[in-house]
N, C-alpha and C positions, 0 to 999 in steps of 0.2 A: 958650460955657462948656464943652460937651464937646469941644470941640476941646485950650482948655487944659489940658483933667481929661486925655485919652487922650497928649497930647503927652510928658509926663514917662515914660509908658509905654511909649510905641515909641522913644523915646530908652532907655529903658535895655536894652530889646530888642537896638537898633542896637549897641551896645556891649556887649553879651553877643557877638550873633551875630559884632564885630570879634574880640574877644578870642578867640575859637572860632576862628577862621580864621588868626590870630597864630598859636596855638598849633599845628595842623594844620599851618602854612608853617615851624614850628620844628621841627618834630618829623620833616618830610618832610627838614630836610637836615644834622637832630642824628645823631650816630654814634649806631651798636644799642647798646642797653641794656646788655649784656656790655661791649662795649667802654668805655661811659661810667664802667664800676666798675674798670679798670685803673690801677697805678699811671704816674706818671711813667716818660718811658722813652724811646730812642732810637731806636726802631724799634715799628710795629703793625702787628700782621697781624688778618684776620678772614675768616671762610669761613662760610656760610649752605649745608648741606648739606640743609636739609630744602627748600629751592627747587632745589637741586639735585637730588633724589629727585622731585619735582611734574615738573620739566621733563623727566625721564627723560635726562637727559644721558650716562647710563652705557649704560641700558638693562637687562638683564637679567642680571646678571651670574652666570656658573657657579660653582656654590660650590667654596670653597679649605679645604685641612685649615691649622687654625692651630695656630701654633709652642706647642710644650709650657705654656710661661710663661704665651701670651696665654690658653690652654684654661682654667689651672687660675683666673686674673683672672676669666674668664666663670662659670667655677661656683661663685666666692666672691660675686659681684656680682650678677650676672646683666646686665651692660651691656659692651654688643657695638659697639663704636665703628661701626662699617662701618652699623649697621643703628639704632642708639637716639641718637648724636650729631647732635643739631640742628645749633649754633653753637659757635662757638670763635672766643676774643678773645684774644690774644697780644700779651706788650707783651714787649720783648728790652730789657735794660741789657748796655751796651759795660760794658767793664773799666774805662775809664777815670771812667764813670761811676761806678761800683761802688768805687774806689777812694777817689775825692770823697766819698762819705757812707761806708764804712768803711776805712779804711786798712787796708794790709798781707793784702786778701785778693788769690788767685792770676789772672793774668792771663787771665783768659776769662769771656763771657759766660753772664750769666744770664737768668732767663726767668720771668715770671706771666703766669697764664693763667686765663680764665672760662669753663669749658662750661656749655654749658647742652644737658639732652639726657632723656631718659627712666631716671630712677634709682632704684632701690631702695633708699630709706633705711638702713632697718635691717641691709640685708644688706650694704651699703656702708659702713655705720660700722663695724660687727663687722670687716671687711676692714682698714681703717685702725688700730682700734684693736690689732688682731693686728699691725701690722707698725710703730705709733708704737714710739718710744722715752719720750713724754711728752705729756700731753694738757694745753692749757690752752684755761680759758675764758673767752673773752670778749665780752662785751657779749651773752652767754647762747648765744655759739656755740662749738661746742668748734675748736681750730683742734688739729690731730694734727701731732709732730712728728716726721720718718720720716727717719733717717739712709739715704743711698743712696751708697757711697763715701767720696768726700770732700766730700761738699755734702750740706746739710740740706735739706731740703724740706717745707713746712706747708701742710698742704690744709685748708679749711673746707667746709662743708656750706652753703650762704648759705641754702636754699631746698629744698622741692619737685624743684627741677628744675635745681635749681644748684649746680656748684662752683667753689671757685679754689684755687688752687694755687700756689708761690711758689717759687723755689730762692734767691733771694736772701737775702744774711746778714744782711741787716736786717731783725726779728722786725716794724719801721711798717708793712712793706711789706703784708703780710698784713692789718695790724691798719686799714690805712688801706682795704681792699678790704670789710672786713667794715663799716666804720663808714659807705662808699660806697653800701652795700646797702639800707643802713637808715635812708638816706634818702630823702624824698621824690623818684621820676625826676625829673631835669629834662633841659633840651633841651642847657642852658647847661654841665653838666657833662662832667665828661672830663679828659686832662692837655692841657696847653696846646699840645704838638705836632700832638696829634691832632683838637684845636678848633681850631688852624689852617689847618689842611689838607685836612681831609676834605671840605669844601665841593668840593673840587677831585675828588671820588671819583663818578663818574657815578652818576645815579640807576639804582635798580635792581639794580648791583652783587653779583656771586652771592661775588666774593671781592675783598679789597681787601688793598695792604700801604703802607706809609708808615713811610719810615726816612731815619735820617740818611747821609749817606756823607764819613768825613772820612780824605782822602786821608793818608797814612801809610806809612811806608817800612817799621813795623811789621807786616805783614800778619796777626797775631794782635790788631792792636789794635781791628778792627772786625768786624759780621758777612758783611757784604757783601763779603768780600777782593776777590772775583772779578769786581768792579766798581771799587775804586776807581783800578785804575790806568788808569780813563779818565777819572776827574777831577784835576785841575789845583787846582781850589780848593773848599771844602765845600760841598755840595748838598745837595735834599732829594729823593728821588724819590718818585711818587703812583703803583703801578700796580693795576689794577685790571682783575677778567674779568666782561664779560656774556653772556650768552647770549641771543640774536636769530637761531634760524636756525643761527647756530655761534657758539663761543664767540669771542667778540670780545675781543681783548690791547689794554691800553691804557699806557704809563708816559710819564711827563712829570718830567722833569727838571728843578728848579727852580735855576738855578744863580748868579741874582744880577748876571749881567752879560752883555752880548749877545755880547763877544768868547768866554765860556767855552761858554755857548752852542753860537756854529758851532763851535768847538773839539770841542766834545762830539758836534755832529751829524755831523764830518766823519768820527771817530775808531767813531762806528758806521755809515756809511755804508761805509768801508775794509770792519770786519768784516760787513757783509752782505753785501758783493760777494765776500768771501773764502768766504764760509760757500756762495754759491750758485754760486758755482766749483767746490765740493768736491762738489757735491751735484750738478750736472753729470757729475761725474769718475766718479762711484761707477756700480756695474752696477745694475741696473735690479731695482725688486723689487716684489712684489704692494701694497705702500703708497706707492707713486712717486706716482700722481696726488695723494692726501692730503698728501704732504711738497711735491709740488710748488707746489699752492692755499695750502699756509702760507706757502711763502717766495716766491712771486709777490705776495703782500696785506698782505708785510712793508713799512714805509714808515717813515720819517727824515726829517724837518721842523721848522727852526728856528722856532719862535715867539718872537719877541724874545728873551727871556732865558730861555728853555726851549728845551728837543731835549723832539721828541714821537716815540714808536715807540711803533706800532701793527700790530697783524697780525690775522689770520682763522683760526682752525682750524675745521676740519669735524668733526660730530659723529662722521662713520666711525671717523676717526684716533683719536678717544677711546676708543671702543669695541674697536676691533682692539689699540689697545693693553693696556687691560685683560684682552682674552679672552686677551692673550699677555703677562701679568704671571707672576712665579715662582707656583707652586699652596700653598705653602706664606704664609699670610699674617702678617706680622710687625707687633705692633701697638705704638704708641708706647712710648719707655720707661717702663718702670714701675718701682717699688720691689722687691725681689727679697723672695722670703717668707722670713718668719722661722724662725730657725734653730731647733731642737727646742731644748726645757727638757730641762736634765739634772736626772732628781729630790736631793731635798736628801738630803743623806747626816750619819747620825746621828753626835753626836761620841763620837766613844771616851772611856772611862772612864781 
């Protein structure tokens, strides 16, 4: 009899503790949370700088006077990209995409984005709302809308410790980030490029990107120009940096067929024999051994229908490059401040 009585109970136990483990094995190879609140998109980018700051990858870096703009953003905000940004999820829409759901806008890409970082509410909204042209709220989040040039731009506040932000001329775009937010996390969310793919993104990962590449004689019509004239037919590429010792370079090319494949593997094999021919040629300078260890650990390998390159850098290299970055530090673009009120002026009699 107690064996009966106890059995229904370690049966539901078992199936707790399964469900707990489901979840843990979902969760360990679902995209970061930022990222899952992104819209649709042709390309993803994502960077974890606050494992980056744990791992000391930089080091200790000497401080830089920053650019007039970035100063006065600091004293309206008090958020200091360099030292308060955690995370940042970036999703890019091609033109071509951007055309399909609005017609007749200008041929270049646009951009949403999720940080997530150390924010001063209050002194962040006041910042926004000084520089909207118009506030609207929705689903009780006000989403600010900031003319910057020729492109509109709408930030929301999602959170504590979160924003997003949108240039795209589709007002969904936003409104679909905000409604993302406010749901319950799941593993299973995300857009559909980047629930493809990201499986393929190493665990661990301190920065990842994942993008379309469609070859085009337009060289304005993609982001990646600078790559598509080694593909032959559409790809997807996965690359991604870990840090082990040094940061570790990973991209995989996913190209759909074994012939495009060697094609692709051949056509970077040419340029890294070019590349380390030049780097031969060149006089010799106090970062030779550092450039030497990246491009001796560079490597090109056909996996059936993939080209894999990989490479090694050394933390040195990171380091000596940052301490010999310009002193002056420029921080992402930002909306320009608003222009002075001219006061009203009484009507004449």
């Amino acid at each position: 009899m107690r064996i009966r009585r106890s059995l229904p109970i370690l049966l539901a136990v078992a199936l707790v503790a399964a469900a707990v483990a489901l979840m843990v094995v979902l969760r360990k190879h679902a995209p970061p949370e930022p990222a899952r609140l992104l819209p649709a998109g042709d390309g993803f980018a994502f960077i974890n700088l606050q494992w980056m700051r744990r791992a000391d990858i930089t080091g200790e870096l000497p401080p830089v006077p920053h650019a007039p703009d970035y100063e006065r953003f600091i004293n309206a905000t008090g958020f200091q990209f360099e030292r308060d940004l955690d995370e940042a999820a970036i999703a890019v829409h091609y033109p071509e995409s951007i055309a399909t759901a609005v017609p007749g806008q200008p041929n270049e890409a646009r951009f949403s984005e999720v940080f997530v970082g150390k924010i001063q509410g209050e002194r962040f909204r006041e910042y926004l709302s000084n520089l909207s042209r118009s506030v609207e709220t929705y689903r009780a989040i006000e989403i600010y809308t900031i003319p910057v040039e020729d492109r509109t731009v709408r930030v929301a506040i999602l959170g504590v410790d979160t924003v997003a932000a949108s240039n795209h001329p589709d007002p969904g775009v936003i409104h679909g980030i905000v409604d993302r937010s406010r749901k319950l996390a799941s593993p299973f969310g995300g857009p559909a490029l980047l629930r493809q793919y990201y499986p393929q993104v190493p665990f661990g990962s301190l920065a990842w990107t994942i993008f379309r590449i469609q070859p085009s004689t337009d060289r304005a019509a993609s982001i990646p120009t600078n790559l598509s004239f080694l593909f032959a037919q559409p790809a997807v590429v996965v690359a991604s940096v870990r840090y082990i010792r040094a940061l570790h370079l990973r991209a995989v090319a996913f190209t759909g067929s074994n012939e495009e494949a060697q094609h692709l593997t051949e056509q970077l094999s040419t340029f890294l024999n070019l590349f380390q021919a030049m780097d031969h040629a060149t006089a010799p300078s106090a970062t030779d051994a550092d450039v030497k260890a990246i491009f001796d650990s560079l490597q090109v390998e056909q996996q059936k229908d993939r080209a894999l390159l990989t490479a090694s850098v050394p933390v040195g290299f990171i380091r000596n490059a940052l301490a010999e970055a310009p002193t002056v530090l420029q921080p992402p673009a930002s909306p320009p401040p608003p222009p002075a009120r001219k006061p009203k002026q009484k009507a004449r009699p």
